[in-house]
TIPA-558324 format. One line per field, with one value per atom (N, C-alpha, C): x, y, z; atom name; residue number from 1. Coordinates in steps of 0.1 Angstrom, whole numbers, plus 5000, padded with zeros to 4 digits. Each point is the difference from the previous one (the first is absolute). Layout:
<nodes>
c1	c(X, ...)
c2	c(Y, ...)
c3	c(Z, ...)
site	c(CA, ...)
pos	c(NUM, ...)
</nodes>
This chain:
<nodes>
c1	c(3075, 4994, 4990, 4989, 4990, 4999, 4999, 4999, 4986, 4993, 4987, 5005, 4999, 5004, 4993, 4989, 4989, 5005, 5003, 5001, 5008, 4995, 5008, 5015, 5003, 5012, 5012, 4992, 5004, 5006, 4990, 5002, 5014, 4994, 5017, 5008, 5004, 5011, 5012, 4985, 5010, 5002, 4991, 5006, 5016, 4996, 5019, 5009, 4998, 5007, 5007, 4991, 5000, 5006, 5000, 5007, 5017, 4998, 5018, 5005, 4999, 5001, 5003, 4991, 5004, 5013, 5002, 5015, 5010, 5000, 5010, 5003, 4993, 5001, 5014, 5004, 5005, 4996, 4997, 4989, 4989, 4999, 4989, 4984, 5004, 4987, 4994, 5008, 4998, 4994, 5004, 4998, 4986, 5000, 4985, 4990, 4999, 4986, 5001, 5011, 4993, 5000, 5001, 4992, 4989, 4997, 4983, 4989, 5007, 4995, 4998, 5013, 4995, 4988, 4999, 4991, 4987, 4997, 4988, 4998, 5009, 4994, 4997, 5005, 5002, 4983, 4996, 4986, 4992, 5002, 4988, 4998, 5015, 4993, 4995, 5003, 4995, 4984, 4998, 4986, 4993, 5006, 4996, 4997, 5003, 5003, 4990, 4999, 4983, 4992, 5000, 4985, 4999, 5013, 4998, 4994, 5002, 4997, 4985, 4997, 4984, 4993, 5002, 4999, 4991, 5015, 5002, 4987, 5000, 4994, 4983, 4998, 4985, 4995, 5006, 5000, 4997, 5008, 5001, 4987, 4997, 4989, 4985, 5003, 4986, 4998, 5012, 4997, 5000, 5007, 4999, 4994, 5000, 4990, 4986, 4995, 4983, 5006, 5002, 4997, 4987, 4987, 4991, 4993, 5010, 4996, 5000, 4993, 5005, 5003, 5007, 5007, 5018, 5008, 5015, 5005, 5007, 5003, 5020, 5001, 5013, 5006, 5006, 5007, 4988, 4991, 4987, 4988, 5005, 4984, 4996, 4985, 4999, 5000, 5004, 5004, 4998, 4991, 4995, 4989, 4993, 4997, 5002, 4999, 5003, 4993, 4990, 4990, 5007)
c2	c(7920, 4987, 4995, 4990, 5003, 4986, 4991, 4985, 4994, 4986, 5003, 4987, 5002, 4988, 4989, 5001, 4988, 4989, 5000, 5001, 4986, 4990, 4987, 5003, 5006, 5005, 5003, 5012, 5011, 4987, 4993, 4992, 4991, 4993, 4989, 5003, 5015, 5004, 5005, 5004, 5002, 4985, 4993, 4984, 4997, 5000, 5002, 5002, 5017, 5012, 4990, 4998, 4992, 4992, 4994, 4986, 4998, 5012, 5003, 5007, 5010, 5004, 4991, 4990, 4987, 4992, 4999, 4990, 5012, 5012, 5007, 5002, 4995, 5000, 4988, 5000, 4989, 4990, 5016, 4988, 4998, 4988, 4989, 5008, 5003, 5005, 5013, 5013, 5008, 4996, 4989, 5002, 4990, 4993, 4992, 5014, 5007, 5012, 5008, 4999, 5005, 4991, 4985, 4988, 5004, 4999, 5000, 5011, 5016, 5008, 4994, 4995, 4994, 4991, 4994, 4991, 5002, 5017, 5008, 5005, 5005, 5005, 4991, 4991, 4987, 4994, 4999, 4995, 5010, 5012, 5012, 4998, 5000, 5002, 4991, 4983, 4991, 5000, 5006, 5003, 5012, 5007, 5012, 4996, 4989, 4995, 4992, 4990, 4993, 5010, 5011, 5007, 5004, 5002, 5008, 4988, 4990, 4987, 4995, 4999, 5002, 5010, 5009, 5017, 4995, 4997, 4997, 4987, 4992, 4992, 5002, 5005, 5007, 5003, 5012, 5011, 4989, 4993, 4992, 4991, 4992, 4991, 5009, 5015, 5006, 5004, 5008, 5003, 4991, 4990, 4986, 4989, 4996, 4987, 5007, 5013, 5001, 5009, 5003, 5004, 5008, 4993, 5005, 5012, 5000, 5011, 5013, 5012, 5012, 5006, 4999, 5009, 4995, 5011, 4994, 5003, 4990, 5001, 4999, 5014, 4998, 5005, 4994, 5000, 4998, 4993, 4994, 5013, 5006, 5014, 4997, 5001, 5005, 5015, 4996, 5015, 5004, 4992, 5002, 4989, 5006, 4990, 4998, 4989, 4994, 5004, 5007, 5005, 5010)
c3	c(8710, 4995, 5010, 4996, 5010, 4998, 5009, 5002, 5008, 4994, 5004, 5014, 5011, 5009, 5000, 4994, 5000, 4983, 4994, 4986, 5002, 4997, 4998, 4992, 4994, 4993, 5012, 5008, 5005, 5014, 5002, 5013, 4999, 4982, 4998, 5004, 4991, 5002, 5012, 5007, 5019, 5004, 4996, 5007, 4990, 4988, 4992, 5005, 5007, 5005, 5018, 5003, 5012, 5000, 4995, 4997, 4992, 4996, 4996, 5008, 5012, 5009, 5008, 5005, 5007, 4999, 4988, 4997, 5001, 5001, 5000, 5018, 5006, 5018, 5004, 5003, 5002, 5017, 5007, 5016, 4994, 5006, 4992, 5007, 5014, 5005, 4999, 4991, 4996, 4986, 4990, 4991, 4997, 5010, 5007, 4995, 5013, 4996, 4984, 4992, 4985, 4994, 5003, 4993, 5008, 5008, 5007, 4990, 4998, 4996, 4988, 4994, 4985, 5000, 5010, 4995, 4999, 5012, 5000, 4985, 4996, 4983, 4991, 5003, 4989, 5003, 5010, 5005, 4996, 5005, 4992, 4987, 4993, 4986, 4995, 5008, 4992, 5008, 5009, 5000, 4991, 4995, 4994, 4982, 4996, 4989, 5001, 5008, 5002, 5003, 5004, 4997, 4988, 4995, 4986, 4988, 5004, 4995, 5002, 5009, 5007, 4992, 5002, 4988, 4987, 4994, 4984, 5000, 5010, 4992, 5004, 5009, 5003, 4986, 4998, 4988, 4988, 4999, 4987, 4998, 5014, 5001, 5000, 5006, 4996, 4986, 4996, 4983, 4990, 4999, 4989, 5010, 5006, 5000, 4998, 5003, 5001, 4984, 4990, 4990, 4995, 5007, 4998, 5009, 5009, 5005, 4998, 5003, 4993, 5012, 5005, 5013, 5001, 5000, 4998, 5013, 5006, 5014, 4996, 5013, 4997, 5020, 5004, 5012, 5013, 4993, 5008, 5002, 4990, 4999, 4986, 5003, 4981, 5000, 4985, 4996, 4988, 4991, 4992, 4992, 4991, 4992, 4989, 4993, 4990, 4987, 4999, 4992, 4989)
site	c(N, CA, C, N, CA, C, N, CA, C, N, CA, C, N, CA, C, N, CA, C, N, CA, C, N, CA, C, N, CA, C, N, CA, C, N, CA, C, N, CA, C, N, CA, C, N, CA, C, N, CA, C, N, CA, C, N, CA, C, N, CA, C, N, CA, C, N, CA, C, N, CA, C, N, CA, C, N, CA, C, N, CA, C, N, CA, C, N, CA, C, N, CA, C, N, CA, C, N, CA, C, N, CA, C, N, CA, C, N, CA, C, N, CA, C, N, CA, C, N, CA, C, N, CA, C, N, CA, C, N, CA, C, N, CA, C, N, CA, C, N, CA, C, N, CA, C, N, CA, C, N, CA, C, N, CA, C, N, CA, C, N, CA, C, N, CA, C, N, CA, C, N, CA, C, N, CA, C, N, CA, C, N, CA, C, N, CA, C, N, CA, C, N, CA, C, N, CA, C, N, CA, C, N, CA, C, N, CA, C, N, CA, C, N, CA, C, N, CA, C, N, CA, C, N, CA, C, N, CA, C, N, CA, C, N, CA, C, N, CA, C, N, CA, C, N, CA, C, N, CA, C, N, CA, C, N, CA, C, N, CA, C, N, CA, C, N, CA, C, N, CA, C, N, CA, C, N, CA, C, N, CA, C, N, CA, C, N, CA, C)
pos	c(1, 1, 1, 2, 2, 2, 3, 3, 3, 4, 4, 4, 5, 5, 5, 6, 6, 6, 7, 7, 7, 8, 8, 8, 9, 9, 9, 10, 10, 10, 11, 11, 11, 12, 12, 12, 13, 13, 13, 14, 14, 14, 15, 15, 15, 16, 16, 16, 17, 17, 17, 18, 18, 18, 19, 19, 19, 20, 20, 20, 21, 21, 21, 22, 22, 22, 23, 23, 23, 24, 24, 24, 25, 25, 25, 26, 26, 26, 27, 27, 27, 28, 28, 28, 29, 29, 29, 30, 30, 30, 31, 31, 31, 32, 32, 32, 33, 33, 33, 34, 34, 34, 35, 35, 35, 36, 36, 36, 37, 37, 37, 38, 38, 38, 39, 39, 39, 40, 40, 40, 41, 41, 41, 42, 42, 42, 43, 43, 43, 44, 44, 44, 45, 45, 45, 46, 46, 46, 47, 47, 47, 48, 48, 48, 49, 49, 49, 50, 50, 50, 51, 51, 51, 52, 52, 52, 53, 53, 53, 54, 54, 54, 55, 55, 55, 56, 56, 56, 57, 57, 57, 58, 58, 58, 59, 59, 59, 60, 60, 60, 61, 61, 61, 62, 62, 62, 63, 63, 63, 64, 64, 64, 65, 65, 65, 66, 66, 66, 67, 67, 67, 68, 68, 68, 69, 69, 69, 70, 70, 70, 71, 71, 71, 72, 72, 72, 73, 73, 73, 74, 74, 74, 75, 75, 75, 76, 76, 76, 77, 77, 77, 78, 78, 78, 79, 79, 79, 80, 80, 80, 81, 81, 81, 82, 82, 82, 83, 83, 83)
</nodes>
């Protein structure tokens, strides 16, 4: 199975993983550093989710607000036209 490390999904879920691993520690200062780790994936993917957000709405504001354009932009390239 092949897991993408960058992948807002992929990121949550080690912070989850993290984080239930954590309460099963019972020294508080062991279980300190996989809250910390948690909180590193929990920050990537919620940065990874605003770009994907950024993204979507680029995309959206070049192909429907300009309608009249004949060039379709999609991941900030054009890549075709409208014709």
């Amino acid at each position: 199975m092949l897991i993408n490390p960058t992948k807002h999904d992929t990121l949550w879920c080690l912070g989850n993983a993290n984080t239930s691993y954590a309460f099963l520690i019972p020294d508080i200062t062991e279980a300190k550093g996989y809250f910390d780790k948690a909180l590193e994936y929990f920050q990537k993917a919620a940065e990874e989710v605003m770009c994907l957000l950024c993204s979507f709405l680029f995309v959206y504001y070049y192909n429907h607000a300009y309608k009249s354009t004949r060039y379709l932009v999609v991941d900030s390239e054009i890549v075709g036209s409208r014709e």
